[in-house]
Kinemage of the C-alpha trace (Angstrom):
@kinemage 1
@onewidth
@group {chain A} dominant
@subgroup {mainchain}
@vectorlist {calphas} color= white
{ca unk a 1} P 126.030 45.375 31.559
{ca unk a 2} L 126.912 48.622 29.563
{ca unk a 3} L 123.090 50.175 30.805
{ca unk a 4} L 123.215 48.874 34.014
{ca unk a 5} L 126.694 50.860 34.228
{ca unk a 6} L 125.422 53.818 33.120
{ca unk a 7} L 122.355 53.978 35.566
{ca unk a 8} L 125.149 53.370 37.884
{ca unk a 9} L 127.212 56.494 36.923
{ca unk a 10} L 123.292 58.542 36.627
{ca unk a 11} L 122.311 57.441 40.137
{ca unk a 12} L 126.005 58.755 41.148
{ca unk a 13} L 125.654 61.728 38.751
{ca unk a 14} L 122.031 62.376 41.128
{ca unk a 15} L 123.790 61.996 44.271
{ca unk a 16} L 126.367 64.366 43.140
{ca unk a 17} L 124.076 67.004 42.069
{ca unk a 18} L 121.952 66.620 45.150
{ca unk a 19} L 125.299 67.182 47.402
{ca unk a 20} L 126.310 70.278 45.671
{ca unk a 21} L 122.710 71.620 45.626
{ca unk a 22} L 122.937 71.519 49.678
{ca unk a 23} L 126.226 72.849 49.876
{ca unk a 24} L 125.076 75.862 47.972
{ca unk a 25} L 121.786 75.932 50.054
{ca unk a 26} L 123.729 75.909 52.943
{ca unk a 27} L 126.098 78.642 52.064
{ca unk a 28} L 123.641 80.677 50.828
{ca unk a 29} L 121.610 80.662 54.040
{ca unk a 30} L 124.986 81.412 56.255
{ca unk a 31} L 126.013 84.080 53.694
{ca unk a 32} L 121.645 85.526 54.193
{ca unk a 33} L 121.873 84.918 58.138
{ca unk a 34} L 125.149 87.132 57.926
{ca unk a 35} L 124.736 89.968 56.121
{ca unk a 36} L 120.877 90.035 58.101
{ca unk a 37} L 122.838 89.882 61.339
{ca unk a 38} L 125.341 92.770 60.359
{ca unk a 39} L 122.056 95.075 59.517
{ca unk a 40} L 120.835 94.541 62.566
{ca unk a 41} L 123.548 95.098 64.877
{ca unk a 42} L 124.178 98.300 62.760
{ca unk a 43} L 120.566 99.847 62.765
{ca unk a 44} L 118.943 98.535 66.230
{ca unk a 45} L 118.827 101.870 67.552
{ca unk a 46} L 117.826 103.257 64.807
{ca unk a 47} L 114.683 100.238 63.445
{ca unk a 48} L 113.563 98.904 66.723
{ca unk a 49} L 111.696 100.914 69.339
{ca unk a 50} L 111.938 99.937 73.268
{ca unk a 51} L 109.536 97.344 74.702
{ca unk a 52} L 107.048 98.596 77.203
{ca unk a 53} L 104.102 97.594 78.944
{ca unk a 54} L 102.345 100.237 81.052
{ca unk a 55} L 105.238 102.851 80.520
{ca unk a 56} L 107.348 99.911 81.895
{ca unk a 57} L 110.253 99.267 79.821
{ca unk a 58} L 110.767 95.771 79.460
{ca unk a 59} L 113.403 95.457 76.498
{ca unk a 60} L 116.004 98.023 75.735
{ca unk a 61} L 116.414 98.630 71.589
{ca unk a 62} L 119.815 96.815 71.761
{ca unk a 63} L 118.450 93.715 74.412
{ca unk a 64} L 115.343 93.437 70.980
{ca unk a 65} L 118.563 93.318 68.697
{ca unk a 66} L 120.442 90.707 70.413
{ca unk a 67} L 117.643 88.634 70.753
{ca unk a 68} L 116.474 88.524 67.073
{ca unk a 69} L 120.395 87.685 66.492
{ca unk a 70} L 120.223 84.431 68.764
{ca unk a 71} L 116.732 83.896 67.076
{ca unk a 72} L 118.454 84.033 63.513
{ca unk a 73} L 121.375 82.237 64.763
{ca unk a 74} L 119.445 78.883 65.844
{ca unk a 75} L 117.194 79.045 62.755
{ca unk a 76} L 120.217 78.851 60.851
{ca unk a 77} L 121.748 75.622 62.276
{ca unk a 78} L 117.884 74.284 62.445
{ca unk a 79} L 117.728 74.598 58.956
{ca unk a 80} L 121.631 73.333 58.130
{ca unk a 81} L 120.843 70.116 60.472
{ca unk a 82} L 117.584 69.553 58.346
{ca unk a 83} L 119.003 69.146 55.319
{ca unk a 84} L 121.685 67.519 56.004
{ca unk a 85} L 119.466 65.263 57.820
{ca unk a 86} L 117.226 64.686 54.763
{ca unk a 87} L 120.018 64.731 51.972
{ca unk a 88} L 121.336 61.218 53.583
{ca unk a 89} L 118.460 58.893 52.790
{ca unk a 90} L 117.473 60.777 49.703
{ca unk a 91} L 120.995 59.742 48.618
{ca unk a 92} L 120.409 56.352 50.349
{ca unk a 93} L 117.014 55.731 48.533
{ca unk a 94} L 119.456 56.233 44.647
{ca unk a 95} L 120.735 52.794 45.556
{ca unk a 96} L 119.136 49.366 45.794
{ca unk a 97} L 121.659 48.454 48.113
{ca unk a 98} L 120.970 50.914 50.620
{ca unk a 99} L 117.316 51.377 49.788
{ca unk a 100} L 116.248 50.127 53.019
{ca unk a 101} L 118.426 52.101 55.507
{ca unk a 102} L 116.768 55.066 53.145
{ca unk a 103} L 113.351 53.838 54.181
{ca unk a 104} L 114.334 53.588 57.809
{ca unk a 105} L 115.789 56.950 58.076
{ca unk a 106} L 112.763 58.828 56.474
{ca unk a 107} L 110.133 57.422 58.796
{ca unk a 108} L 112.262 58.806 61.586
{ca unk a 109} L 111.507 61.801 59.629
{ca unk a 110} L 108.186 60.934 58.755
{ca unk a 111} L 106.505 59.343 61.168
{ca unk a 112} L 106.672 62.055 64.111
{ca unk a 113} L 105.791 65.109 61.704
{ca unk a 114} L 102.493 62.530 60.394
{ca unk a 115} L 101.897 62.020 64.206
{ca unk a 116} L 102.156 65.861 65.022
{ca unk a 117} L 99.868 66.546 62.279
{ca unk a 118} L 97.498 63.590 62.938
{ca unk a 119} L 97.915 65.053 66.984
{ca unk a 120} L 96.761 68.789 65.620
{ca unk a 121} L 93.860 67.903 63.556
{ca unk a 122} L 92.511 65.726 66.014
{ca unk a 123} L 92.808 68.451 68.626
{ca unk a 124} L 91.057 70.759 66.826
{ca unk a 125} L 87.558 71.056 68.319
{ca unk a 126} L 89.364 71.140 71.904
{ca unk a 127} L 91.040 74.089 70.524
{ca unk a 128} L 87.598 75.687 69.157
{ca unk a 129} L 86.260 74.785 72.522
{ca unk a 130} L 89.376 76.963 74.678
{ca unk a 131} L 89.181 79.693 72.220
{ca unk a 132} L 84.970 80.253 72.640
{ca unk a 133} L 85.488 79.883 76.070
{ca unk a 134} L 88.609 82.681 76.263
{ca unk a 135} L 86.786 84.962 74.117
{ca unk a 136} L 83.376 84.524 75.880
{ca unk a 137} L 85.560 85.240 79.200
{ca unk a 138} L 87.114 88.518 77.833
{ca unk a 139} L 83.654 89.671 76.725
{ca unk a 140} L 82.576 89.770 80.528
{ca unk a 141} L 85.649 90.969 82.033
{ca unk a 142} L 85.267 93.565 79.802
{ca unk a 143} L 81.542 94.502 80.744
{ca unk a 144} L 82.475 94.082 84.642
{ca unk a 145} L 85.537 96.650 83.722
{ca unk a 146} L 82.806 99.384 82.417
{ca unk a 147} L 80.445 98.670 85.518
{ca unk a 148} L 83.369 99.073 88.084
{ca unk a 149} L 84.805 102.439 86.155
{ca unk a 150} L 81.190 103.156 86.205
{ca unk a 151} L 80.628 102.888 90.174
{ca unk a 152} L 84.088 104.169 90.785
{ca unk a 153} L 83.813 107.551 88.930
{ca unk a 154} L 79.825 107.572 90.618
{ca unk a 155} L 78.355 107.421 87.693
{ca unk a 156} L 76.601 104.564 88.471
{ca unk a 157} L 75.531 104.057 92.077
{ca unk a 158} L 74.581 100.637 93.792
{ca unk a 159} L 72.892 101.139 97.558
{ca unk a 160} L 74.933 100.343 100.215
{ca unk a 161} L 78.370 99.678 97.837
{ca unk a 162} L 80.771 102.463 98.389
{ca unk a 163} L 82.489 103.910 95.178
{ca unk a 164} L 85.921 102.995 96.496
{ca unk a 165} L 84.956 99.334 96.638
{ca unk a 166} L 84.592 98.927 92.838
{ca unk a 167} L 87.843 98.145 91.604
{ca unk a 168} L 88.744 95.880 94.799
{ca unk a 169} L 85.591 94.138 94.022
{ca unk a 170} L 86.105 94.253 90.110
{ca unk a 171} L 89.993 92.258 90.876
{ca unk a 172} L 88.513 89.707 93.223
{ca unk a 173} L 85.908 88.867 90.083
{ca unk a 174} L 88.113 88.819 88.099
{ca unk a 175} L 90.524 86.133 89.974
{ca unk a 176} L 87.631 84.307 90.227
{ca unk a 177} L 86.445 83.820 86.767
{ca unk a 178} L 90.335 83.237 85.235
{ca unk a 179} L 90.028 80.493 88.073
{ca unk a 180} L 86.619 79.118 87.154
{ca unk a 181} L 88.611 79.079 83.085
{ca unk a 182} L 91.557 77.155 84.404
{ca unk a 183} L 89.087 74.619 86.148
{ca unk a 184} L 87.450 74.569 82.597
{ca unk a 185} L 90.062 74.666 79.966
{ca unk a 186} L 92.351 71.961 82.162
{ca unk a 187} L 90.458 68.857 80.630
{ca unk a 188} L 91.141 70.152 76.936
{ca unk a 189} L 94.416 70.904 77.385
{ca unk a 190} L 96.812 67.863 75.388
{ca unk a 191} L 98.675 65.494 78.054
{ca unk a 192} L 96.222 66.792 80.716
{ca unk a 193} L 95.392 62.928 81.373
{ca unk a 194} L 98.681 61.583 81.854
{ca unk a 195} L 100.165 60.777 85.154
{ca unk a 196} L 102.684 63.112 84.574
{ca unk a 197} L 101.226 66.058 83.958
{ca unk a 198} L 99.125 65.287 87.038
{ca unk a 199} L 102.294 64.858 89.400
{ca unk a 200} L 103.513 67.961 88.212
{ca unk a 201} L 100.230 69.818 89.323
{ca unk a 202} L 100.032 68.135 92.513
{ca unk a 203} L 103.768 68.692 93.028
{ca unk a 204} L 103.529 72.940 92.067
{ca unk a 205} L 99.940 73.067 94.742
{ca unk a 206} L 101.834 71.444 97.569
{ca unk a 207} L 104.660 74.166 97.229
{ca unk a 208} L 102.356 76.763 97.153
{ca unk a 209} L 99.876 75.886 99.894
{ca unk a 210} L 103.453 75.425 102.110
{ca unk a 211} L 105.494 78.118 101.566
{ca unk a 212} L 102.569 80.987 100.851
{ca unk a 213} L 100.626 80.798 103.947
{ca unk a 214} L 101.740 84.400 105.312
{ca unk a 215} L 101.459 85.777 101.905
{ca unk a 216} L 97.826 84.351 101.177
{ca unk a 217} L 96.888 85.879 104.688
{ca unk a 218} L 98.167 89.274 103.583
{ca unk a 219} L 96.063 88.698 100.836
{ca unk a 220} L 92.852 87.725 102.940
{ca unk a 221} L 93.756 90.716 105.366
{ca unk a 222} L 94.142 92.850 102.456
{ca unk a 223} L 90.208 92.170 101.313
{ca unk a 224} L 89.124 92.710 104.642
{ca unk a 225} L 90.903 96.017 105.254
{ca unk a 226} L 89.551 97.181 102.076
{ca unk a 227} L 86.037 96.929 102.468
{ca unk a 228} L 86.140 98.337 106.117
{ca unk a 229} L 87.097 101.168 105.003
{ca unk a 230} L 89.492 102.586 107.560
{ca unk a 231} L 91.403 104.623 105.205
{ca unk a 232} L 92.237 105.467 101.781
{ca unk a 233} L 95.105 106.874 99.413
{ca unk a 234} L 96.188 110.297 100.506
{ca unk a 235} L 94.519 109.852 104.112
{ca unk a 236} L 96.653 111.396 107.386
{ca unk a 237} L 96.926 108.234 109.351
{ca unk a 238} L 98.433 107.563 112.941
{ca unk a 239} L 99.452 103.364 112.744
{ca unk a 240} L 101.688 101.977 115.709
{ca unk a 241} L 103.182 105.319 116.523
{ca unk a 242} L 104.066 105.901 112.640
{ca unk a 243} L 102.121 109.059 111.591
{ca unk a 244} L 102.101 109.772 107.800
{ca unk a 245} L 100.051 109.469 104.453
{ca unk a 246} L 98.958 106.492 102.909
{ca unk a 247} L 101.076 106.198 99.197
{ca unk a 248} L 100.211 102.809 98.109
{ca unk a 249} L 97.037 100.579 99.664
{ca unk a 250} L 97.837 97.049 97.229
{ca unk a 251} L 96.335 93.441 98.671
{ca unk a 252} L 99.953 92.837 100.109
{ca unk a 253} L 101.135 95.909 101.983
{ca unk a 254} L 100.450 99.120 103.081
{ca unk a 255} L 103.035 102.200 103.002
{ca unk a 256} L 103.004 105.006 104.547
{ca unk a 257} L 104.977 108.198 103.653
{ca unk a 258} L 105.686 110.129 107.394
{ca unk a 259} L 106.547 114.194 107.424
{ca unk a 260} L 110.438 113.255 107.080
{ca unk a 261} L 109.750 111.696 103.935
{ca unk a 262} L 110.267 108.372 105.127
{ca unk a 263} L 108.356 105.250 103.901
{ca unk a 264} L 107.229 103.029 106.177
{ca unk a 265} L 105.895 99.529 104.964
{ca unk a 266} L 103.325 97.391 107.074
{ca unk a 267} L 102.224 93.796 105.741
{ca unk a 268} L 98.066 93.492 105.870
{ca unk a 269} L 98.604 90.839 108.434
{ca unk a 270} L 99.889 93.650 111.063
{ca unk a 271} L 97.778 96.268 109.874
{ca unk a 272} L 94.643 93.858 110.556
{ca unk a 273} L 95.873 94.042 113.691
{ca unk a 274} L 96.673 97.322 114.957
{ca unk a 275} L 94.741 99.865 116.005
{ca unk a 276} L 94.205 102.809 113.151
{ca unk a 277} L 93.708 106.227 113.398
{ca unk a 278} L 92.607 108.860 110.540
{ca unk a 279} L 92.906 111.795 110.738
{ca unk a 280} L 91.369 112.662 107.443
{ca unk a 281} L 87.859 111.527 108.232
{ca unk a 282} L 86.902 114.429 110.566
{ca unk a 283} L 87.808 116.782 107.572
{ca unk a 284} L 84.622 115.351 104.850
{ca unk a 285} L 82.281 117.651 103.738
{ca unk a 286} L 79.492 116.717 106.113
{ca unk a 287} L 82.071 116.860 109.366
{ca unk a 288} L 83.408 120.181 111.338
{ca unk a 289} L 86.826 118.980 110.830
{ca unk a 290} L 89.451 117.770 112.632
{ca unk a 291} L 90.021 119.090 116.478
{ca unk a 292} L 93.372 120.525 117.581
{ca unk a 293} L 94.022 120.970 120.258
{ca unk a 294} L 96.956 121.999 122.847
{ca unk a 295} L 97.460 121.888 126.620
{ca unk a 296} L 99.042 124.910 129.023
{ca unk a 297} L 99.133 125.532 132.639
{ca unk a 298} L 99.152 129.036 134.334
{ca unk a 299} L 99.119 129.680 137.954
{ca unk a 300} L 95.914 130.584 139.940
{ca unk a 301} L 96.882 134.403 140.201
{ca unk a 302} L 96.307 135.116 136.257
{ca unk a 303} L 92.274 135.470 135.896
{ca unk a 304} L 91.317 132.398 133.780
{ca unk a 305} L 88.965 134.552 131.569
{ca unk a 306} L 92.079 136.320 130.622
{ca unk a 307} L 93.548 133.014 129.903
{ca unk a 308} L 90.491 132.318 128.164
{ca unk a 309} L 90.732 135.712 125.715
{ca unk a 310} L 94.502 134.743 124.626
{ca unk a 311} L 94.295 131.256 123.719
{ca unk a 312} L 91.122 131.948 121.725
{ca unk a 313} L 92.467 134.748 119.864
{ca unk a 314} L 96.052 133.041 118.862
{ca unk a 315} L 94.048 129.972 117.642
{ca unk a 316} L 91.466 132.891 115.028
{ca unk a 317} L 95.036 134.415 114.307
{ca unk a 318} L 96.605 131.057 113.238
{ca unk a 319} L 96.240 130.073 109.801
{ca unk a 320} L 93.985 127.209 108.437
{ca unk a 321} L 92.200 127.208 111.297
{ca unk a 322} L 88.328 127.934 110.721
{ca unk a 323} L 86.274 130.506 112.392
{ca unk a 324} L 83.275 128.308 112.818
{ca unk a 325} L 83.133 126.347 114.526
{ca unk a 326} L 84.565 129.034 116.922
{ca unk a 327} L 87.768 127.826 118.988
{ca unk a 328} L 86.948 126.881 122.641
{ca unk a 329} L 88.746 126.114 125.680
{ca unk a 330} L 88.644 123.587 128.310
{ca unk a 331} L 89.723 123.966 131.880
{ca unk a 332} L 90.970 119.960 132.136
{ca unk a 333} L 92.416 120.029 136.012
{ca unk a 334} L 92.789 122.265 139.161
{ca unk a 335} L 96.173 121.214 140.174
{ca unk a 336} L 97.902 122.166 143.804
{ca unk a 337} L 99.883 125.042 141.824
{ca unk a 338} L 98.205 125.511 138.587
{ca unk a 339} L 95.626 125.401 136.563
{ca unk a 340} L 95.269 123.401 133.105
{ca unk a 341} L 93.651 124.962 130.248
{ca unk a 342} L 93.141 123.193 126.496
{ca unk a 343} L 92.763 125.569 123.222
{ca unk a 344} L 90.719 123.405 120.857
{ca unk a 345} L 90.282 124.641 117.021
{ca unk a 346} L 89.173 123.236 113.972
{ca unk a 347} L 90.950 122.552 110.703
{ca unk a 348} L 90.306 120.946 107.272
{ca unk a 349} L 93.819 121.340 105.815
{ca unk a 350} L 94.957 117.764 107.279
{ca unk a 351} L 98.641 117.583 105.179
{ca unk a 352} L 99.108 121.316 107.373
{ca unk a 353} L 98.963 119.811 110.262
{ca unk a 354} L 102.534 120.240 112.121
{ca unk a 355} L 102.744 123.918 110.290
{ca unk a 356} L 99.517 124.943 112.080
{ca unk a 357} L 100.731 123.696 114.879
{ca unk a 358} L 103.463 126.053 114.954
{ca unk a 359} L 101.890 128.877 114.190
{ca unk a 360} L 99.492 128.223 116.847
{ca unk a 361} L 102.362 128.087 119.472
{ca unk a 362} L 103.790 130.859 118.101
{ca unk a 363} L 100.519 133.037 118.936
{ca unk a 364} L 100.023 131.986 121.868
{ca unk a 365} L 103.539 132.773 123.510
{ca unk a 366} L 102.908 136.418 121.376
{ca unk a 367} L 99.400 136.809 123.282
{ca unk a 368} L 100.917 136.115 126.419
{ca unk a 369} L 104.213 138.727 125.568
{ca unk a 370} L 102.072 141.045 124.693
{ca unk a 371} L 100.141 141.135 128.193
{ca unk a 372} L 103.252 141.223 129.791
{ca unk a 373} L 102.374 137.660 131.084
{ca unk a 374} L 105.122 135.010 132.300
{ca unk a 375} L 103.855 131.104 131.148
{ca unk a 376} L 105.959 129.489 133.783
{ca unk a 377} L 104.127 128.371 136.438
{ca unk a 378} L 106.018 129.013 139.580
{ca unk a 379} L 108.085 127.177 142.045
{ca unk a 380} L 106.355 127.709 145.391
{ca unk a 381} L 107.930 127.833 148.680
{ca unk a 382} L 106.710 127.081 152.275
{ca unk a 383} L 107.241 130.637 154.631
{ca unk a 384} L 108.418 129.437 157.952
{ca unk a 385} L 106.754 131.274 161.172
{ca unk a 386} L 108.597 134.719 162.543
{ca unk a 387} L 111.190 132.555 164.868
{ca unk a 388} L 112.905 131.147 162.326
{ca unk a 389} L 113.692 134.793 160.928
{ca unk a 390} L 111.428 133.999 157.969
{ca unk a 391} L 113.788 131.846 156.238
{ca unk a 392} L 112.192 130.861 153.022
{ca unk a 393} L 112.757 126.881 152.663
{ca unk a 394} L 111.902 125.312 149.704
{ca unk a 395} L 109.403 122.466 149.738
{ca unk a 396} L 111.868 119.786 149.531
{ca unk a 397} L 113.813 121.008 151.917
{ca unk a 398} L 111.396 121.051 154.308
{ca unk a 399} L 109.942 117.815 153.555
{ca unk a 400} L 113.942 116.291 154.346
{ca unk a 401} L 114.288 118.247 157.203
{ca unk a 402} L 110.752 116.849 158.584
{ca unk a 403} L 112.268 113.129 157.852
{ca unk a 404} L 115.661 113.797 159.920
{ca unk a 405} L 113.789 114.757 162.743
{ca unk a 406} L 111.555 111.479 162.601
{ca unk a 407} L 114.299 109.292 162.051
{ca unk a 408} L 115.881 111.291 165.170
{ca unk a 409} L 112.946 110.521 167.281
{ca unk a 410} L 112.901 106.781 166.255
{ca unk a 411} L 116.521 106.215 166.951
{ca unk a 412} L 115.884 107.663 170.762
{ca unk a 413} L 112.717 105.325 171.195
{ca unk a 414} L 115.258 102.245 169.936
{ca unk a 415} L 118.008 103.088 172.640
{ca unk a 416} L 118.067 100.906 175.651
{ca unk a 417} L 117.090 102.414 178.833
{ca unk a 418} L 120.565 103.115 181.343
């Protein structure tokens, strides 16, 4: 009786022991997870550097802080719950009467860690498996990379594939092949069997095939636009009215940025669809350059080689405009009261285009000033014969006076005969 009351007190004397032992664990961690909180709030700005990707900042110094505070903050009730999870049935096991509930509550423990750990090992070669096939994959991403930097820079040169088309090609590859892995790695990944995991991935490809169809034909007009090649970045372009440079070319959009410094967006979709022109294609190396040209009219009495003389010198005096080709003009119409010339010039310097303009005007009204030269074509008049005292009617005039006298005639023919 006397021993069986004293390894009653020792089991109670264990119990004891074991309870303090987690109360001091426990404080100790809080008192750790506190003072390691307080040292971070007070040196974040000083111990943690911003997170960026790209020169992209992600995370600020203080967003890194707070989130290594949260982190801290669930470990320590994680680790308080644990124990005071485990101190129960090791308490519970001291005591033959409670010996079983012990029992029970460890293999609650137990039995899913020995599961998760029987789950791991077993999944082990499907995990070699993903990880030779994810390295094997970055291997030839990163020798497709080198080719298309290659080809870009024209280092390299394929026949027929234009340098511009390497990177394009190089991101289409390379959707393909992290595609082709998904299709691979899917069968090895754990629960990839069960009907749930299945619904799920039906359920996530029916939203996307419904509510993406305008952006995946962005996409597919975005491919196509690229390889034909109308224009690139930098390029003068003239799309639905909208005249401006090309800033950003991506498989979703195309921007524009117009002389006013306004951006203009278009999805792929319209661009496809529009008509394009580029200005920037008549100024390669292998081309004249781009025509400019502008229209005047002068009347019949002002020799058209004179005409001739001052448009083609204000076009050699304008800047950015290149001597050869030699500007030329064009006689476009022989009008009732004037005649209509074109000035065409060449030019190179695309982004000058409205300033050339200008200075081009600006010539030609100074050619004409200086040959004492009016460019207003004038209003001509019809001279009525001597008996009408050689009033000077204008041509409208006329033309209503003609009128009255028809409607004059046709109002006697409609009378009724007396």
């Amino acid at each position: 009786m006397l021993e069986q009351f004293k390894n009653f007190l020792g089991d109670y004397g264990i119990a004891a022991g074991i309870i303090i032992g987690q109360i001091v664990a426990i404080v100790v961690i809080w008192l750790v997870a506190k003072a390691l909180s307080k040292w971070i709030s007070g040196h974040a700005t000083e111990r943690f550097k911003p997170l960026t990707i790209k020169k992209l900042k992600i995370l600020t110094p203080k967003q890194i802080s707070q989130i290594i505070l949260g982190l801290i903050r669930i470990l320590k009730y994680v680790i308080t719950l644990f124990q005071l999870f485990i101190t129960v049935p090791i308490i519970f096991s001291l005591f033959p009467q409670t010996e079983e509930l012990a029992d029970t509550i460890f293999g609650y423990i137990i039995t899913p860690l020995k599961n998760i750990a029987l789950g791991f090992v077993s999944y082990i070669p499907n995990l070699i498996t993903i990880i030779i096939i994810l390295i094997v994959t970055r291997y030839i991403l990163r020798g497709l990379k080198f080719f298309a930097r290659q080809i870009a820079i024209e280092k390299m040169k394929i026949p027929r594939f234009h340098a511009d088309w390497a990177n394009p090609t190089f991101n289409i590859l390379r959707f393909l092949i992290y595609a082709f892995n998904v299709a691979i790695i899917f069968p090895y990944l754990p629960g990839s069997q069960s009907m749930a995991f299945q619904g799920v991935s039906v359920f996530v490809g029916i939203i996307f095939s419904l509510g993406s169809s305008t952006a995946i034909g962005n996409l597919v007009a975005g491919l196509v636009i690229t390889y034909m090649r109308s224009f690139k970045i930098g390029d003068r372009i003239q799309i639905q009215g909208n005249t401006g440079f090309v800033v950003e070319k991506s498989m979703m959009v195309l921007r524009i940025k117009t002389q006013k410094n306004e951006y203009i967006t278009f999805p792929n979709l319209q661009v496809l669809s529009a008509s394009i022109i580029n200005y920037n294609t008549s100024s390669d190396e292998d081309e004249e350059g781009l025509v400019l040209n502008a229209d005047i009219t002068c009347s019949y009495a002002t020799p058209w080689r004179t005409i001739h003389e001052i448009l083609i010198e204000a076009a050699l005096n304008t800047s950015n405009i290149q001597k050869n080709p030699k500007p030329f003009v064009l006689q476009l119409a022989l009008d009732d009261n004037y005649v209509r010339y074109q000035i065409n010039c060449f030019t190179k310097q695309i982004a000058k285009i409205p300033a050339i303009y200008t200075e081009l005007f600006e010539n030609i009204q100074d050619g004409f000033a200086a040959r004492g030269m009016d460019m207003t074509t004038p209003q001509f008049r019809i001279i009525m014969p001597p008996d009408a005292k050689n009033q000077e009617i204008p041509v409208t005039d006329a033309a209503d006076k003609a009128d009255e006298e028809k409607k004059g005639k046709r109002k006697k023919a409609d009378e009724p005969v007396s």
